[in-house]
C-alpha positions, 0 to 999 in steps of 0.5 A: 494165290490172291493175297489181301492186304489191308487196303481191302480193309478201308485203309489207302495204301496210295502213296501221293504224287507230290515231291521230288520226282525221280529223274531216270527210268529204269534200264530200258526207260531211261528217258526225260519226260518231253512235250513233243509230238511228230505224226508223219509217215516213215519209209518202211516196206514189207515182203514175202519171206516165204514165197513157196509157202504163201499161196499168195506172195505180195511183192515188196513195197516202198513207201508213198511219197503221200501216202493215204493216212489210215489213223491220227493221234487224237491226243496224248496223255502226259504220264509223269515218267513216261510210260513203258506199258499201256492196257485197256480195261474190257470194256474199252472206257478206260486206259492205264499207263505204267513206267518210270523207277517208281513203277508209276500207274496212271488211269485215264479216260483215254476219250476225253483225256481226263486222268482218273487216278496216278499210284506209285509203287516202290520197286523198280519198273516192270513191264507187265500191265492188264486189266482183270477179267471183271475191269474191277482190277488193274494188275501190274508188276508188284510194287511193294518191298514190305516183308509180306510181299516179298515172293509177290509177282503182280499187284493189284489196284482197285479201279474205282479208288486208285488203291492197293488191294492186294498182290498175287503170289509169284511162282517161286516161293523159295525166292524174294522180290526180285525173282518173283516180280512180273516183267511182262505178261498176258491174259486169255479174257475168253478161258480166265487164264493169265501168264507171266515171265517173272524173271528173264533169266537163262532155263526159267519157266513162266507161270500159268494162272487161274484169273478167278482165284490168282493160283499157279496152275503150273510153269512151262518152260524155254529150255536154256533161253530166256523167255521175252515175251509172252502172248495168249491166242483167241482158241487159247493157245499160248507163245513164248518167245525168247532170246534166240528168237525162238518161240514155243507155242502151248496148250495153256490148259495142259501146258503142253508144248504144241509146236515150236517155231525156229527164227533167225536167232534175233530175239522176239522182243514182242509176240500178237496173234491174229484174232483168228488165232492162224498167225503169229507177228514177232517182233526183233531188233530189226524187222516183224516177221509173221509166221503161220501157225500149222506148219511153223513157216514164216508168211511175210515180213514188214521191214523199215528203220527199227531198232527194235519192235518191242510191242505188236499188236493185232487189230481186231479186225485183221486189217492191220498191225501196230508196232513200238520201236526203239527208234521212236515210232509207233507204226501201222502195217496194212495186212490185207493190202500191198499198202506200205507201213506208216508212221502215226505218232513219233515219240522224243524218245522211244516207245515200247508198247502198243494196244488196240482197243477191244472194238478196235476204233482206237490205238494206244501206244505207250512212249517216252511222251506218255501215252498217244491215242490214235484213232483209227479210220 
């Protein structure tokens, strides 16, 4: 349930930039912010990984000593912890940023690099960031330790001012801020629905909501894993993807289980389904797998130097896949092609977390750096 506070009553909860800054990340933000920026191109391959089931098998394929760039950074947008998540607003003409300790959410206009508004929250860093339905909203792991918000799951920022308006109950009422706080989520524009893994641990379910009031529909649960990461498909299927590399694929309306699809046991860090909604990329500590929804099997495999694939995304037109590593790479993957991977941006550290805008001219890729902005060709 959406709860107000009294921001929504004229009252600027924004805390102010100023002062010391924090000089860590979190557990897996851990990094300095840094002024370097590297585009190149990696040596990755892909291959087919079930060639009896794919009616079309592409063999496997090196990278071009000087292959053709299919996209360019355009700029970086500097966050001042670095960012771990990024999302765009519904109707492409705004970005916003997230990292840091202090859960820090920066806004920009990604076009023209003009930062809107930066918000500072109070609680260790999550990665759960989206746009509400209406753009009116920047939702992201709640930020608020006061008595009131303990059992909350997301905050909500208002866009337009770079204020709190509110926070949306978590789903486990008997349980304080750490059990309840969003560490990622995802939302169905098309059916109004949001889903969110509130607390990584062993057997926990993940929440399903309404996007038009913010109340708990239900929970659907992993088993004995514990849940990774979570993506909605375009026909409103939902997937959840776990440590044993597992993933579950819902009916987020009934919130029941449709199939589920065995991997190798290596955790599905990140999940992106095609926009057509037949396809699903996991990606693991070592490589991107994609699997056919219908039957469960895997269709292809991109492989290069990772260290673990914590973001993928789908463009919207099918063609091609983005990835953020660990091992600092944000990469493009050509789907319809026998073209190679390649490298578009090199972070100093890591990066963490990629998005395509919604008209697909554009990608964003969430890093150590703060947030570069490719353009697509």
């Amino acid at each position: 349930m959406f709860k107000k506070n009294a921001a929504v009553r004229h009252r600027d909860r924004r805390q102010t930039t100023r002062g010391a800054e924090p000089k860590w990340f979190d557990r897996l933000a851990a990094l300095l912010v840094a002024g370097v920026v590297v585009v190149g191109f990696g040596n990755a391959a892909f291959s087919n990984d079930d060639a009896h089931t794919n009616p079309l098998p592409l063999p496997i394929a090196k990278a071009d000593a000087s292959p053709k760039a299919i996209a360019h950074v355009v700029r970086v947008l500097k966050a001042r912890t670095g960012a771990t998540a990024v999302a765009w607003s519904p109707d492409g003409k705004l970005l916003a940023g997230m990292g840091g300790l202090q859960q820090r959410i920066t806004l920009w206009d990604p076009r023209t690099g003009e930062k809107r508004w930066e918000g500072v929250g109070d609680t260790v860093s999550g990665y759960a960031l989206a746009f509400s339905n209406d753009g009116r909203f920047v939702l992201a792991s709640a930020s608020s330790s006061k008595p009131e918000d303990q059992h909350a799951t997301l905050t909500l920022w208002d866009v337009a001012t770079g204020t709190i308006a509110g926070h949306v109950e978590g789903p486990f009422p008997n349980e304080g801020r750490i059990g309840n706080y969003a560490r990622h989520m995802a939302v169905d524009r098309e059916n109004g629905l949001m889903a969110v893994i509130a607390y990584d641990s062993a057997g926990r379910p993940a929440g399903i909501y309404d996007m038009h009031d913010w109340k708990l529909l239900g929970t659907v649960g992993v088993g004995r894993d514990i849940p990774q990461a979570v993506a909605f498909a375009a026909d409103g299927r939902l997937a959840i993807g776990t440590d044993t590399g597992r993933i579950e694929i819902y009916d987020a309306r009934t919130r029941l289980i449709q199939r589920t699809i065995e991997a190798d046991g290596r955790t599905a860090f990140s999940l992106a389904f095609s926009p057509d909604s037949t396809l699903i990329a996991s990606g693991s500590s070592d490589k991107i797998r994609i699997w056919r929804i219908s039957d469960g099997k895997p269709t292809r495999s991109f492989e290069g130097a990772f260290s673990g694939v914590m973001g993928v995304a789908w463009s919207p037109d099918s063609r091609y896949i983005a990835s953020a590593s660990f091992d600092r790479t944000i990469r493009l993957w050509p789907i319809t092609t026998n073209e190679p991977g390649q490298v578009v941006a090199t972070a100093f550290e890591a990066a963490w977390s990629v998005a395509f805008s919604p008209d697909g001219a554009l990608l964003a890729g969430a890093a150590s750096d703060g947030v570069f902005v490719v353009k697509m060709k």
